[in-house]
Each structure stands twice: as structure tokens, then as C-alpha cells.
BAKOL-50748 format. One record per residue (C-alpha): x, y, z; chain. Coordinates in Angstrom, 2 decimals. Layout:
<pts>
px, py, pz, chaine
X, Y, Z, A
...
</pts>
This chain:
<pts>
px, py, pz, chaine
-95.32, 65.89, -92.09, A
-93.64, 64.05, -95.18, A
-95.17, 62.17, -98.05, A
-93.91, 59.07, -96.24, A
-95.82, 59.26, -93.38, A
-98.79, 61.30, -94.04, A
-100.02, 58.71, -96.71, A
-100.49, 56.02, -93.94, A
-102.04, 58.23, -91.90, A
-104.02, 59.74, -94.77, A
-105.35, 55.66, -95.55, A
-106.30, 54.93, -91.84, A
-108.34, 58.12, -91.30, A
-110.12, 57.72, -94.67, A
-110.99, 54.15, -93.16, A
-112.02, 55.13, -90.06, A
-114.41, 58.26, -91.30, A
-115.99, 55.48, -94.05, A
-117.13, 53.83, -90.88, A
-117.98, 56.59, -88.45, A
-119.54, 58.54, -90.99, A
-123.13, 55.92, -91.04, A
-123.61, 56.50, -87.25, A
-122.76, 60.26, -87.38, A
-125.42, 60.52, -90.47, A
-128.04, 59.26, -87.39, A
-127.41, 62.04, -85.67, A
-125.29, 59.95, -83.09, A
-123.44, 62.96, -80.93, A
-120.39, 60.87, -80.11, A
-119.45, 59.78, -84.18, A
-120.78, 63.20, -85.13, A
-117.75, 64.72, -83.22, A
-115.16, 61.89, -84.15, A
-116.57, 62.31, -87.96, A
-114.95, 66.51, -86.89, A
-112.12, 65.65, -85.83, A
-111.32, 62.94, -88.43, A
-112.42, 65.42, -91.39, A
-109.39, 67.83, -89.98, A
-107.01, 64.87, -90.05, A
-107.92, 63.95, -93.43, A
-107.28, 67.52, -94.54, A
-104.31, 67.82, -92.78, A
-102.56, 64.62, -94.41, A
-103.88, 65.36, -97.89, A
-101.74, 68.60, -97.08, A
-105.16, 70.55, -98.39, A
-105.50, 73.58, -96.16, A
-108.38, 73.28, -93.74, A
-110.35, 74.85, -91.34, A
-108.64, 75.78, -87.82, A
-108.11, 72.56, -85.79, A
-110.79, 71.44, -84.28, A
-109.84, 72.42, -80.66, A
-107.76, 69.65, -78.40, A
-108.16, 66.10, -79.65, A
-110.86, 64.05, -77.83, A
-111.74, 61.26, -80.76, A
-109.81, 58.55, -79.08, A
-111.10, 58.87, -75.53, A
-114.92, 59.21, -76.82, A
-114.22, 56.11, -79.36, A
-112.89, 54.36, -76.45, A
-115.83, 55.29, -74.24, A
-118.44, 54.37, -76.82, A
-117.10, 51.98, -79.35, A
-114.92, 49.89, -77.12, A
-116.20, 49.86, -73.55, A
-120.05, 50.38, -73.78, A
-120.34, 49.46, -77.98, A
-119.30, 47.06, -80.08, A
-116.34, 48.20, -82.09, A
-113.28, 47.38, -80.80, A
-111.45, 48.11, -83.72, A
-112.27, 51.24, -84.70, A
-111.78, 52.61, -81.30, A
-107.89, 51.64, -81.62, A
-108.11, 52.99, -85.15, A
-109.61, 56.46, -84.12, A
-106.24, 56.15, -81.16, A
-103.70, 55.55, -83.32, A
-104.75, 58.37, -85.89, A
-105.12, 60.49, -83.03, A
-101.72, 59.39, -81.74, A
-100.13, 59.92, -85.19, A
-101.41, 63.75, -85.64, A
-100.75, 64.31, -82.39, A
-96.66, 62.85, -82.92, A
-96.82, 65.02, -86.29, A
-98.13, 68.38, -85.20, A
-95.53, 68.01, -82.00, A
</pts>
């Protein structure tokens, strides 16, 4: 990952955790595990060493499932895919 693209991704999932992070703090299961997964991503475009990956991506289908189809954030369910698209294009 270069300096060119990780700062981009390193902005969106800084965005994205600022707003999962309030419904994870409820103890909400679902943002609990994309708060994870976008802690990792985080980590990995600051380029600060981090724990293991946190097992095979699943933020964008649960953000899709519960913030798009049956919630009420449209938005940050395409956020959550495109950072999970990004890592995914990076780590390939």
C-alpha cells in the first residue's frame, strides 16, 4: 500500500468508525463487529502494526444487511463496502 492511496482509505475508515463506534458502544452485535474490522483497517493504513487480521472480511455484507436493507443508513453501508473493497484490492 503507498502513501497515495492508503491516506484515502485511512480518511474514509476513520469516518466510518466515528459513526459505527455510538451503536457499537450500545452493545449493538452487528457495529460491534464492523467497529473490529474497521479498527484493523485503520491500523493497517496508518501502516502501525496491528493485531492479526481479523479473519475474512464480513463488514460490508452485515452493513448492508443492517444499515441499508433493514436500518436507516444508506450511506454508511456503501462506506463500510468501499473500505472493504479497497483493503481487500490492497492486501490482493
Amino acid at each position: 500500500m503507498t502513501p497515495a492511496t492508503h491516506e484515502p482509505l485511512l480518511t474514509m475508515a476513520r469516518s466510518a468508525l466515528e459513526q459505527i463506534e455510538p451503536l457499537a458502544a450500545q452493545g449493538w452485535a452487528p457495529a460491534q463487529s464492523i467497529a473490529r474490522q474497521l479498527r484493523w483497517c485503520v491500523a493497517l493504513a496508518s501502516g502501525q502494526p496491528g493485531p492479526d487480521r481479523p479473519g475474512p472480511f464480513s463488514m460490508g455484507l452485515i452493513a448492508t444487511r443492517e444499515l441499508d436493507m433493514y436500518g436507516d443508513r444508506p450511506e454508511l453501508a456503501e462506506l463500510i463496502n468501499r473500505i472493504q473493497q479497497e483493503v481487500e484490492r490492497a492486501l490482493a
